[in-house]
C-alpha positions as CSV (number, residue, x, y, z in Angstrom):
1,X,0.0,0.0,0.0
2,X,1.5,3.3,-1.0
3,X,1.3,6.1,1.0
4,X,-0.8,9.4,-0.2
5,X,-1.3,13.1,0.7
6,X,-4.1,14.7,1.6
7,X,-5.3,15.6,-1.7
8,X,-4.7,12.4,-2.7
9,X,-1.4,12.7,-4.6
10,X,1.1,9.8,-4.0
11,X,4.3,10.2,-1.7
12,X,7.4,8.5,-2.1
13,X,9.4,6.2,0.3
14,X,11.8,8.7,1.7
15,X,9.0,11.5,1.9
16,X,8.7,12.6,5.9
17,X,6.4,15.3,5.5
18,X,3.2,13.7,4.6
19,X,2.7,16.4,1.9
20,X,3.0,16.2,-1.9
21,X,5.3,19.4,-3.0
22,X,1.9,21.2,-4.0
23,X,0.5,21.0,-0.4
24,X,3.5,21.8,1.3
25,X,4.1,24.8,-0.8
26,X,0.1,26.1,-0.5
27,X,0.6,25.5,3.2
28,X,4.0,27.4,3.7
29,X,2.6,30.2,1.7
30,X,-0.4,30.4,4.7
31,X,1.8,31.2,7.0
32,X,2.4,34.8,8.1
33,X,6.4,35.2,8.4
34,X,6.4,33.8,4.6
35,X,4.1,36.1,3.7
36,X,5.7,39.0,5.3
37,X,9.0,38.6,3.6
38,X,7.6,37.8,0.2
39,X,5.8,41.6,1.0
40,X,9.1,43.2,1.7
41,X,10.8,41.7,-1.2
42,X,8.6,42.9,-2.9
43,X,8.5,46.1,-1.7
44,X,12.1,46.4,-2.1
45,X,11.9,45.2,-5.7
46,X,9.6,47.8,-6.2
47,X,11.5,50.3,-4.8
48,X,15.1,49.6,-6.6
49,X,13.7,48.6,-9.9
50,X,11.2,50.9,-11.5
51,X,11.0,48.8,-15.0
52,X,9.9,45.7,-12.9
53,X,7.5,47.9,-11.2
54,X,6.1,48.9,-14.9
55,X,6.5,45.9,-16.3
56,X,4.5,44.4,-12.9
57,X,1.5,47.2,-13.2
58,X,1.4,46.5,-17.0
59,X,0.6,42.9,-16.8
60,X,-1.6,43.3,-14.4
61,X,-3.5,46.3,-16.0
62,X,-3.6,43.7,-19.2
63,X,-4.8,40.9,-17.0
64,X,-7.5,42.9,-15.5
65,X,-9.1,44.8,-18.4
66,X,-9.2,41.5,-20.9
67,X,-12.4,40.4,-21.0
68,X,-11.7,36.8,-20.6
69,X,-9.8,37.9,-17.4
70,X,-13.5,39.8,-16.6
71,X,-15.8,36.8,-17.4
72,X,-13.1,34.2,-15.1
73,X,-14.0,36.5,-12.4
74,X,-17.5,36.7,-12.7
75,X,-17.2,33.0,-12.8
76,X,-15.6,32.4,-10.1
77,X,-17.9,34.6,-8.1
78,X,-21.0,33.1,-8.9
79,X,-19.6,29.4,-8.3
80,X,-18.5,30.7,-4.6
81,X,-22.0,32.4,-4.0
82,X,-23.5,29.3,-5.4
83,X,-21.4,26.9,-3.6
84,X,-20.4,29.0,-0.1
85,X,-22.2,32.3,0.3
86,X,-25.9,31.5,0.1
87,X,-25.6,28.7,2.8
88,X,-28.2,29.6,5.2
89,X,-24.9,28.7,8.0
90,X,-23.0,31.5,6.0
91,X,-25.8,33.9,5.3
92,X,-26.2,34.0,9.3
93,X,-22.9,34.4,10.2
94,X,-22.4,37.6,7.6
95,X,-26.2,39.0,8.7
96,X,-24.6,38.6,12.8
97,X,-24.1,41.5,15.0
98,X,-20.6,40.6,15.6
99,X,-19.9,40.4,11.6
100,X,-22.1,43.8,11.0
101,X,-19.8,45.9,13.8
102,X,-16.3,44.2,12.2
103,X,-17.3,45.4,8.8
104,X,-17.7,48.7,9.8
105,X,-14.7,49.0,12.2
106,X,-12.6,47.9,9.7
107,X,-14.1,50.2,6.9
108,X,-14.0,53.1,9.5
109,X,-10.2,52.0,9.7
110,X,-9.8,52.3,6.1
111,X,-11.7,55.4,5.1
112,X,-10.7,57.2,7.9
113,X,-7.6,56.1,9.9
114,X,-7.3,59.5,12.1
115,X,-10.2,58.5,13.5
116,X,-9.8,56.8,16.8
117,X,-12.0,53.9,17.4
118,X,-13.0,55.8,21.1
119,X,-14.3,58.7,19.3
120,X,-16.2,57.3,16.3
121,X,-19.6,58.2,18.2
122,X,-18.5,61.8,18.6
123,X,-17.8,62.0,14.9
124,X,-21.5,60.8,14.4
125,X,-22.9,63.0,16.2
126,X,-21.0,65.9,14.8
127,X,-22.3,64.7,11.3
128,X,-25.8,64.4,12.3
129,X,-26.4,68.0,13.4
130,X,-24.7,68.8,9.9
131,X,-21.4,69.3,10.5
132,X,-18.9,69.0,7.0
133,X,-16.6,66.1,7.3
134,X,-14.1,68.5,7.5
135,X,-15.5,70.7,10.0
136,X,-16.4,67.5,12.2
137,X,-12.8,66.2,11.9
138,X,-11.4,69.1,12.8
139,X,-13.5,69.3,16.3
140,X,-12.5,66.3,17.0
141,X,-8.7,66.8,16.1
142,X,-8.9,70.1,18.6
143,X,-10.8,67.9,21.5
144,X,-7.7,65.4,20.9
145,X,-5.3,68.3,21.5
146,X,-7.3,69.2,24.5
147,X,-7.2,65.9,26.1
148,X,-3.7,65.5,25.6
149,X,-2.8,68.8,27.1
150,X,-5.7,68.3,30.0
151,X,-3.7,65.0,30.7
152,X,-0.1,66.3,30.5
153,X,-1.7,69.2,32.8
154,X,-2.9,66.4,35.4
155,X,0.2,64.5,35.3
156,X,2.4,67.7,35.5
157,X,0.6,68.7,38.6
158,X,0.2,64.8,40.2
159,X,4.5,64.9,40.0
160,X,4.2,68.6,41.8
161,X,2.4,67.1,44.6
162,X,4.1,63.8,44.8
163,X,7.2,66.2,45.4
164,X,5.8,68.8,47.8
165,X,4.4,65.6,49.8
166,X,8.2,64.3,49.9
167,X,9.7,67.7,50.4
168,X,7.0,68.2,53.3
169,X,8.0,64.7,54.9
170,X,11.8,64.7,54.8
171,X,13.6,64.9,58.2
């Protein structure tokens, strides 16, 4: 009986992974410290060799626009909302409270990463008495300021004490 990977792919004798070369590859590339060095290669590719980087956006600008390229997609996304997505177990779990607050946290991280997560209701507010999103950003960039200095104050005056409290005790 020969031995077989998980996809089914025969292993040789002297294999001690348990993995075909396919699986071990798609399994290394999971992991985050591979993919974080392939990013900064990348980067520094990027950054070093500009015809690369044209070359790169090129093919990819070719890839995208070709309309065999644009139907592929479309494929594929109907075959994952046919086979994945409209599962009733799915359709709960993207319809949950839990899933409905992490969509917008993370698209209030994207679309507006000055925004601290603590003062997100503040910036609602500010929009719903009709505030511009400039003019709302900018109140809560001063109340920042002020909170800053308010707590440098306190801190600045907690040390004062502490030290008149030490002065006052000495012998």
């Amino acid at each position: 009986m020969t031995r077989a990977c998980e996809c089914g792919a025969p292993l040789g004798r002297r294999n001690e992974t348990g993995r075909c070369r396919s699986c071990s590859s798609k399994r290394l590339s999971l992991r985050p410290e591979v993919q974080e060095a392939r990013r900064i290669g990348l980067r520094k590719k990027y950054a070093t060799d500009p015809a690369f980087k044209a070359a790169h956006a090129e093919r990819m600008r070719n890839l995208v626009l070709s309309d065999a390229a644009k139907e592929k997609m479309r494929e594929v996304g109907r075959k994952q909302y046919r086979e994945l997505l409209s599962r009733p177990d799915m359709l709960e779990r993207r319809q949950s409270e839990t899933a409905k607050a992490k969509r917008v946290s993370s698209w209030m991280a994207t679309t507006m990463p000055w925004l601290p997560a603590d003062r997100i209701a503040d910036y609602r507010t500010y929009r719903a008495a009709r505030y511009s999103p400039a003019e709302a950003r900018a109140m809560i960039e001063d109340a920042i300021r002020a909170d800053a200095a308010a707590e440098i104050a306190a801190r600045q005056q907690a040390m004062a004490d502490k030290h008149a409290r030490d002065l006052a005790s000495r012998y």
